[in-house]
VODO-374245 format. One line per 4 residues: their letters; for each residue y, x, z of C-alpha. Coordinates in Angstrom, 1 decimal, m for minus. Each point is the difference from the previous one (the first is absolute). Example, Ala and Ser with C-alpha at 12.3 -4.5 7.8 and 13.67 -1.06 7.14 Angstrom:
2
as = m4.5:12.3:7.8  3.4:1.4:m0.7
END
This chain:
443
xxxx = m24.7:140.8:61.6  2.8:m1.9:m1.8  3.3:m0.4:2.4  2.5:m3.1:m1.1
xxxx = 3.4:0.2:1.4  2.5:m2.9:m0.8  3.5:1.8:m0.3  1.2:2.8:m0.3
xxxx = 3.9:0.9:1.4  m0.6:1.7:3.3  m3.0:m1.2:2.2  m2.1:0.0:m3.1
xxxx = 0.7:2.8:m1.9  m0.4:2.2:3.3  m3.3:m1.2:0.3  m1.0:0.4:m3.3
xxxx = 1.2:3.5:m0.4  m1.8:1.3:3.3  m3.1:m1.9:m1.1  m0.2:1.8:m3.5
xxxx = 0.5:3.2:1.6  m2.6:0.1:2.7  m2.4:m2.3:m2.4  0.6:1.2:m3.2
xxxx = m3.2:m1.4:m1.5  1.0:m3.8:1.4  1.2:m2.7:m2.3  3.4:m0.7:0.9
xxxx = 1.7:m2.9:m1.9  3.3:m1.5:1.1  1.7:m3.1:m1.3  3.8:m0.4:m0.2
xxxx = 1.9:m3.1:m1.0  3.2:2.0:m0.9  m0.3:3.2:m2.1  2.0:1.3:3.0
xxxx = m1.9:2.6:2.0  0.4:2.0:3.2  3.5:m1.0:0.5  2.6:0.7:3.1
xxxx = 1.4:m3.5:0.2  2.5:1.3:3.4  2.0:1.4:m2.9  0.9:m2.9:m1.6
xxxx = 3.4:m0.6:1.8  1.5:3.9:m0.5  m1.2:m0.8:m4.0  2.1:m3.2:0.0
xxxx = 3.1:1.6:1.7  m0.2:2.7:m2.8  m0.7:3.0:2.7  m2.7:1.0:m2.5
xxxx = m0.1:m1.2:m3.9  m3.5:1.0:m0.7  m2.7:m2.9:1.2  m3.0:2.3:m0.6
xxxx = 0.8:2.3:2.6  m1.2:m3.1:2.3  m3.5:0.4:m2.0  m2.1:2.6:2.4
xxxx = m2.4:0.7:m2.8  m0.5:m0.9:m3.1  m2.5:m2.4:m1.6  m1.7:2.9:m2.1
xxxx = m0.7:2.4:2.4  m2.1:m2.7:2.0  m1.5:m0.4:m3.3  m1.0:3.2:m0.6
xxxx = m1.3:0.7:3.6  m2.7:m2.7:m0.7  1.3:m3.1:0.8  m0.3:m3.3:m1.8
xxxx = 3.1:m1.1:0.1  0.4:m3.6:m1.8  4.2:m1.3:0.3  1.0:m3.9:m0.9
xxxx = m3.5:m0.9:1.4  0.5:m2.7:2.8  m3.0:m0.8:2.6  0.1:m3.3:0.4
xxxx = m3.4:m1.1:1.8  m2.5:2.2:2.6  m3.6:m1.0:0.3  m0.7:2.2:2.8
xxxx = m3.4:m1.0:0.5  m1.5:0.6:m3.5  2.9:3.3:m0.2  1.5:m1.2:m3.4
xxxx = 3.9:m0.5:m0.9  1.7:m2.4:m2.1  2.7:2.0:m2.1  2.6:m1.8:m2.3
xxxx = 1.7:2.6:m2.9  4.0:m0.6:0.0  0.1:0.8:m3.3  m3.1:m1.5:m1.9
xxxx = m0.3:m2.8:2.6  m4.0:0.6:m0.4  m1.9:m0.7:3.4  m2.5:2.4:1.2
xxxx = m2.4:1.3:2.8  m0.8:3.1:1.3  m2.3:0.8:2.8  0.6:2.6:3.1
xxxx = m2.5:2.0:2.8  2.9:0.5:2.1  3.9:m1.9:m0.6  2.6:1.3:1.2
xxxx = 3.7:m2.5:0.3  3.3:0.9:m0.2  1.8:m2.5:m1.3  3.5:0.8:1.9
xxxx = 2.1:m2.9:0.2  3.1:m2.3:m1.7  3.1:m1.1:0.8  0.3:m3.5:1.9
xxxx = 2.0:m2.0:m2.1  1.7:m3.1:0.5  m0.5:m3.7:m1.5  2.0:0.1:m2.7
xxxx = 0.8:m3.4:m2.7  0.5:3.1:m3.4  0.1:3.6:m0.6  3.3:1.5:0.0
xxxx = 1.7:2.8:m1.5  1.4:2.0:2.9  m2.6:m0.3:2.4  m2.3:2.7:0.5
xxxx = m2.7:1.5:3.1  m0.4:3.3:0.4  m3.4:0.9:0.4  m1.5:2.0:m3.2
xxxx = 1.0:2.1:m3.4  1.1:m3.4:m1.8  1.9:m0.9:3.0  2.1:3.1:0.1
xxxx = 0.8:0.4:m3.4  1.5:m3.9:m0.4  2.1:0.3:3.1  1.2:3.6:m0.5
xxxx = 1.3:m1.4:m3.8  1.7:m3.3:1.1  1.3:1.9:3.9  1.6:2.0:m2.9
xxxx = 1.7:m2.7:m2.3  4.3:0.2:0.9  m0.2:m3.5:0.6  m2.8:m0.1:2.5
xxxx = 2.3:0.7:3.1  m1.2:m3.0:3.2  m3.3:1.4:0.9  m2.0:m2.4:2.1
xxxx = m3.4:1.6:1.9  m2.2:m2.3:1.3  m2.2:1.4:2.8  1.1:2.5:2.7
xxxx = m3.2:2.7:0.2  m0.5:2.8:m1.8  0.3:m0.6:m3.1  3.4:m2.4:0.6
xxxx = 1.5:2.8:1.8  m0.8:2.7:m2.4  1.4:m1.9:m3.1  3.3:0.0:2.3
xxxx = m0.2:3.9:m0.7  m0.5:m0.6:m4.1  2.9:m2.7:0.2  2.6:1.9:2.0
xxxx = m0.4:3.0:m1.9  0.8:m2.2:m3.1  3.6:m1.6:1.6  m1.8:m3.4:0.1
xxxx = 0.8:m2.4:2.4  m2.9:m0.8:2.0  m0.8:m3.1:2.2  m3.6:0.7:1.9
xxxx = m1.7:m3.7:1.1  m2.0:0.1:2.8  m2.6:m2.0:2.0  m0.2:1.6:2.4
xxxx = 2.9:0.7:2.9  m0.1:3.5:m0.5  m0.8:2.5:m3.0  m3.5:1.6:0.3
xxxx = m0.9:m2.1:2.9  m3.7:m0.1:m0.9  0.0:4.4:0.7  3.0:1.2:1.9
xxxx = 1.5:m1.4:3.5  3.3:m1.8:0.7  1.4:3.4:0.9  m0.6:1.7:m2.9
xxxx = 0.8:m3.2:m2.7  3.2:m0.5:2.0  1.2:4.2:m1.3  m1.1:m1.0:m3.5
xxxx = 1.5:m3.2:m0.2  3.2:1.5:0.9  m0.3:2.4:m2.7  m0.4:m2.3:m2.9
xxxx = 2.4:m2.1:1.2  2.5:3.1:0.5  m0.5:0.5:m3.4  0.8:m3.3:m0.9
xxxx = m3.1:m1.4:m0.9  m0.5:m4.2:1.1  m2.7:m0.4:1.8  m1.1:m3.8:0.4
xxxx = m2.6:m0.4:2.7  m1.9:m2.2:1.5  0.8:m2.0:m3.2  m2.7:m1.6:m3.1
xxxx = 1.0:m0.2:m3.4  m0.1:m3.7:m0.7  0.6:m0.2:m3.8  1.0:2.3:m2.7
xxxx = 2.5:m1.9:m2.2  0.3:0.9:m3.7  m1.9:m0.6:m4.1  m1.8:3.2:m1.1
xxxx = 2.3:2.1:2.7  0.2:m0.8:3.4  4.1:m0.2:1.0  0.1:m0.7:3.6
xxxx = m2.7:0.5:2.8  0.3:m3.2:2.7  m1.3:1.0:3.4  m0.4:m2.3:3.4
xxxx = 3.5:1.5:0.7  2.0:1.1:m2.8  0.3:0.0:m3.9  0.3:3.4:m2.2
xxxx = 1.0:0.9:m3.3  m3.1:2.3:m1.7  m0.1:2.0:m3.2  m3.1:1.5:0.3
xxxx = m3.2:m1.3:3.3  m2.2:2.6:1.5  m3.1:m1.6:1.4  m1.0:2.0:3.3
xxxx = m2.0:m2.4:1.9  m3.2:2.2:1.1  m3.1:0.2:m2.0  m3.5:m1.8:0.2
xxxx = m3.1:1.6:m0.8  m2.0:0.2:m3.5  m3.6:m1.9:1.0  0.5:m3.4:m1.4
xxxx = m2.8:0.7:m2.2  m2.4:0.8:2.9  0.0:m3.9:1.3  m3.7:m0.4:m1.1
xxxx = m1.2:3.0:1.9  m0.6:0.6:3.9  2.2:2.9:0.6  1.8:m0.5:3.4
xxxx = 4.1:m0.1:m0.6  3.0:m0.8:2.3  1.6:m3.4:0.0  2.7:2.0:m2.7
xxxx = m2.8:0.8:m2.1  m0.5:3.7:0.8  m3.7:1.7:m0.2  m1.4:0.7:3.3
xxxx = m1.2:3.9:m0.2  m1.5:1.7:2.8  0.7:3.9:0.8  m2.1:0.8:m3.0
xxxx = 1.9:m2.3:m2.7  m3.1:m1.8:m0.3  0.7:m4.1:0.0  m2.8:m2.6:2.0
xxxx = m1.5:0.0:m3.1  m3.1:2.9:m1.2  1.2:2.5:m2.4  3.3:m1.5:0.2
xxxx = 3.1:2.5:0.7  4.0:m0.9:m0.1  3.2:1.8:0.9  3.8:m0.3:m1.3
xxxx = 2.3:m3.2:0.7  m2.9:m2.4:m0.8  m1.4:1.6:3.2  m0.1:0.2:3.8
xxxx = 0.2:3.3:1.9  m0.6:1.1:3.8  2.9:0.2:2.3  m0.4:3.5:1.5
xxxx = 1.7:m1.2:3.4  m1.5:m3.8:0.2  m3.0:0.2:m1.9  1.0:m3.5:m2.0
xxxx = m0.6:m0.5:m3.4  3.2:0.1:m1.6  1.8:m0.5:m2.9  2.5:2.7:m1.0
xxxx = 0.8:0.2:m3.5  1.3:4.1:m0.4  m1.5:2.3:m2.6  m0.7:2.7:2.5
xxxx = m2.9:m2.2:1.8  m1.2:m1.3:m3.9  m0.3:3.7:m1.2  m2.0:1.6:3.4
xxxx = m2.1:m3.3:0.1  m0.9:0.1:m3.3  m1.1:3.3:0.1  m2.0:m0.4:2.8
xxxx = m1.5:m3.2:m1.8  m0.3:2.6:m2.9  m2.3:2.6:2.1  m1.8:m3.2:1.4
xxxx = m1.0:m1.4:m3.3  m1.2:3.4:m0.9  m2.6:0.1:3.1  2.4:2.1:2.6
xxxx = 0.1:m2.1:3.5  4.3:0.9:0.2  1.8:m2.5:2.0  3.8:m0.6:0.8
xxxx = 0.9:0.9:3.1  2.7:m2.8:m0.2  3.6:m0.6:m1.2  3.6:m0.2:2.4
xxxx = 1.2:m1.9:m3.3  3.0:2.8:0.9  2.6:m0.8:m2.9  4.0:1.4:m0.6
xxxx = 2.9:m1.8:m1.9  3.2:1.0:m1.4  2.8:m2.5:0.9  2.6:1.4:m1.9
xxxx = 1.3:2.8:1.7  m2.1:m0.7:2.9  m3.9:0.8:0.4  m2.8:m1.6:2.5
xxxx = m3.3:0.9:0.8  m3.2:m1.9:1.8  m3.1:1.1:1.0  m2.8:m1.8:2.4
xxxx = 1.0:m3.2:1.4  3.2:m1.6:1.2  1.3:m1.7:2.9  m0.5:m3.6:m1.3
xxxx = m3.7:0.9:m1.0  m0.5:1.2:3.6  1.1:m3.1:1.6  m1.9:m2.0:m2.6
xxxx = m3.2:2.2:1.2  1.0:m0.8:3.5  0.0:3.5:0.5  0.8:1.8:3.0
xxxx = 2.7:1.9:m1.3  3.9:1.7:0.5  2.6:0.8:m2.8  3.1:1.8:0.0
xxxx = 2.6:0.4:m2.1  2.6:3.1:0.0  2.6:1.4:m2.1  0.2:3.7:m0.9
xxxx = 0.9:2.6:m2.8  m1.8:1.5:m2.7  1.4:3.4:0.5  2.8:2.6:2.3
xxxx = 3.5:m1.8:0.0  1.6:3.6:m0.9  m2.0:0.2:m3.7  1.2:m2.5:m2.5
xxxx = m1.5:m2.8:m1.2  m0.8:m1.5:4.0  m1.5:m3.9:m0.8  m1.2:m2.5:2.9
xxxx = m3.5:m0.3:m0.2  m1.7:m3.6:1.8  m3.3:0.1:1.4  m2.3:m2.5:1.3
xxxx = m3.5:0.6:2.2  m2.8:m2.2:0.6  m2.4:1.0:2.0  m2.6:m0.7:2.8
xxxx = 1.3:m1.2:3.6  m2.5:2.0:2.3  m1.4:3.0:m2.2  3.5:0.7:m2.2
xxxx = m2.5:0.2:m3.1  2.5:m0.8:m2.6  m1.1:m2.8:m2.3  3.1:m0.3:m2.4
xxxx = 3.4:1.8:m1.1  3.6:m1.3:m2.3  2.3:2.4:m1.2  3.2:m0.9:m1.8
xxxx = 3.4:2.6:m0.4  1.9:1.3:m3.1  m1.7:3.5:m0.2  m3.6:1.3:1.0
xxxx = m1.3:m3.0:1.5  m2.9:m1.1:m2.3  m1.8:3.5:0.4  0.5:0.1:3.8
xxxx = m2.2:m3.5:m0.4  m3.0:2.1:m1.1  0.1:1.9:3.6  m0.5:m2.9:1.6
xxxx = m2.9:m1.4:m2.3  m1.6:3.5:1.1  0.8:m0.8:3.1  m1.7:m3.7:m0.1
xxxx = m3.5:1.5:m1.9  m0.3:2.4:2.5  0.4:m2.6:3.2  2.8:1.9:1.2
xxxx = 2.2:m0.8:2.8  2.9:m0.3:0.5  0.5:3.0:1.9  m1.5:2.2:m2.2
xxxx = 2.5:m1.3:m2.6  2.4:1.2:2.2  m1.0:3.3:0.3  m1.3:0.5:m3.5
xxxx = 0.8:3.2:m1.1  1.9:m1.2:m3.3  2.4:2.5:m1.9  3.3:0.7:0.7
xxxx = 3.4:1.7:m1.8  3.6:m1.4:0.1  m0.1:m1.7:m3.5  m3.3:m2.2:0.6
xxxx = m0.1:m0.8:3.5  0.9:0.6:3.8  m1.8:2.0:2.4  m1.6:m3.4:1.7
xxxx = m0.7:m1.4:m3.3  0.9:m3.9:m0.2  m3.7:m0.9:m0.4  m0.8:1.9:3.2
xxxx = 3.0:m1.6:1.8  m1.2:m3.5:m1.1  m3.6:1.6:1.5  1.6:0.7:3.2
xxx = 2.3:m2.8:1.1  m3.5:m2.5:m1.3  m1.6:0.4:3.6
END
């Protein structure tokens, strides 16, 4: 049996080191357009801000001891055509430019995804995305240059907002460009956006929202961003505008995607097509609480779907019981959390749903270090099954998130919530823990 996976960062490499362990006598070749392999990307902005100097601690494993366990692993090979129907792949060598084929029983794709970029008339200098290896190491050198000082982000999701962090902690002065009205908007509610708004902006970051970059003036270096409302001086542009999947190359196949270009999968990885598997950002995955095929590009749903793809390609039926695309941000010295759906999703589901918001504390008021903590619940109208939870506060906010994605797998309610038996001493929390307090007052 000879397995062909196309990529190999998280999705991919997952599935090829659970494939080689339960199959060891199947052929297992994977192809890899950079010579970049099982790599944590969600590192990238701590890298640039210098909170670690070492960029292969962001490698998970290294490229020889795949080797060694068996697999065929081929870097600065691009795929650039599928014939699904007669199994064979198109491959074009980065280095040699030679064209080649190679065929597949089973293909496995896990492409991930790149950064959207806009239209732009030249290169410049001092713009850069942040998305990969090559990425981080340009912008951490030129974010270090004494004269790079204006930072200007465009894009306010994750990867916007975490380059805030690398910026800040560098004395830069940043100025964030948004689209959208609010920061996050496409995964946290007004309520909690509103808190980390406040925080950036406290620490005397610009926000500009609700705003499009019209032109970027300048030769080889762009010197001044031009929005729909304002003009700004720049140094040094960080790209942040989302990410589109990797499956350009698939256009003369028939494997099902989303309008965005994202491989439908069902519960198994498997695509609409036979003996076709994918997982990672080129992918969809289940929404646990809706059952939608979504798109949510975080490595924790890449790494368990690929290794269930892994097991599947190796003849185990395995299937993913589904993803709450739950996800956690540093904003400074702020943290948020989300797990299952939010309020907007409910009323775009037409749901039949209640939310409530409170205001509590992380810990007793007579230990030090007392911090606000925010919490948000979504959850059903008539059974008080809780479909969705936001956390934000300055200290033990994110890990109080995983409770309530327990909470959601498990179909609790709300009132089990609030009597959950959850752990309690004066330095971590109060006797009515503010998760069950949110439980109780959501009735």
């Amino acid at each position: 049996m000879k397995v062909v996976i196309i990529g190999a960062v998280a999705a991919g490499m997952s599935a090829a080191a659970k494939l080689k362990r339960i199959k060891p006598n199947f052929e297992v070749v994977v192809y890899e357009k950079t010579d970049i392999v099982s790599f944590g990307a969600c590192g990238l902005p701590y890298y640039v801000g210098g909170f670690f100097d070492n960029s292969n601690m962001m490698i998970a494993r290294e490229k020889s001891k795949f080797i060694e366990s068996g697999i065929d692993l081929k870097t600065f090979k691009e795929v650039i055509d599928v014939d699904t129907d007669n199994k064979i792949i198109t491959i074009k060598d980065l280095l040699t430019k030679e064209v080649f084929t190679d065929n597949y029983d089973r293909l496995m794709i896990a492409t991930g995804a790149s950064s959207i970029m806009p239209s732009l008339d030249k290169p410049y200098e001092n713009l850069s995305t942040l998305k990969d290896m090559n990425d981080g190491i340009k912008l951490r050198e030129l974010i270090n240059k004494e004269e790079i000082n204006n930072i200007v982000i465009v894009g306010s999701g994750f990867i916007g907002i975490e380059t805030i962090e690398a910026a800040k902690k560098l004395n830069k002065n940043i100025h964030l460009i948004g689209r959208s009205n609010r920061i996050l908007s496409k995964v946290f509610d007004k309520e909690i956006t509103d808190l980390l708004e406040e925080e950036l902006r406290k620490n005397n970051v610009h926000i500009h929202l609700g705003e499009t970059v019209q032109e970027y003036v300048g030769n080889n270096k762009i010197e001044k961003v031009i929005t729909n409302k304002c003009e700004i001086n720049a140094d040094l542009v960080v790209i942040a505008m989302g990410v589109k999947p990797n499956t350009s190359f698939l256009k003369n196949t028939n494997i099902e995607m989303l309008s965005n270009g994202a491989i439908i999968v069902d519960e198994c990885g498997r695509t609409s097509v036979k003996d076709v598997y994918s997982a990672g950002d080129c992918a969809t995955i289940k929404n646990l609480v809706t059952n939608e095929n979504m798109y949510a590009p975080l490595a924790t749903g890449a790494n368990k779907l690929g290794r269930i793809v892994g097991e599947n390609l190796g003849d185990i039926n395995s299937s993913f019981p589904g993803s709450l695309a739950s996800s956690c941000i540093k904003v400074l010295d702020m943290e948020a959390a989300v797990t299952g759906i939010t309020e907007e999703k409910a009323k775009s589901l037409n749901l039949d749903y209640k939310a409530k918001f409170i205001t509590n504390y992380n810990q007793t008021h007579y230990y030090p270090g007392r911090e606000k903590l925010f919490i948000k619940l979504v959850y059903d109208a008539k059974t008080k099954v809780i479909l969705g939870g936001q956390i934000a506060g300055y200290k033990d906010a994110v890990q109080r998130a995983n409770v309530i994605a327990t909470a959601i797998t498990a179909k609790m309610t709300t009132e089990q919530l609030g009597m959950l038996d959850l752990c309690y001493a004066p330095p971590f929390a109060t006797t009515w823990d503010a998760l069950n307090v949110a439980g109780n007052v959501s009735k």
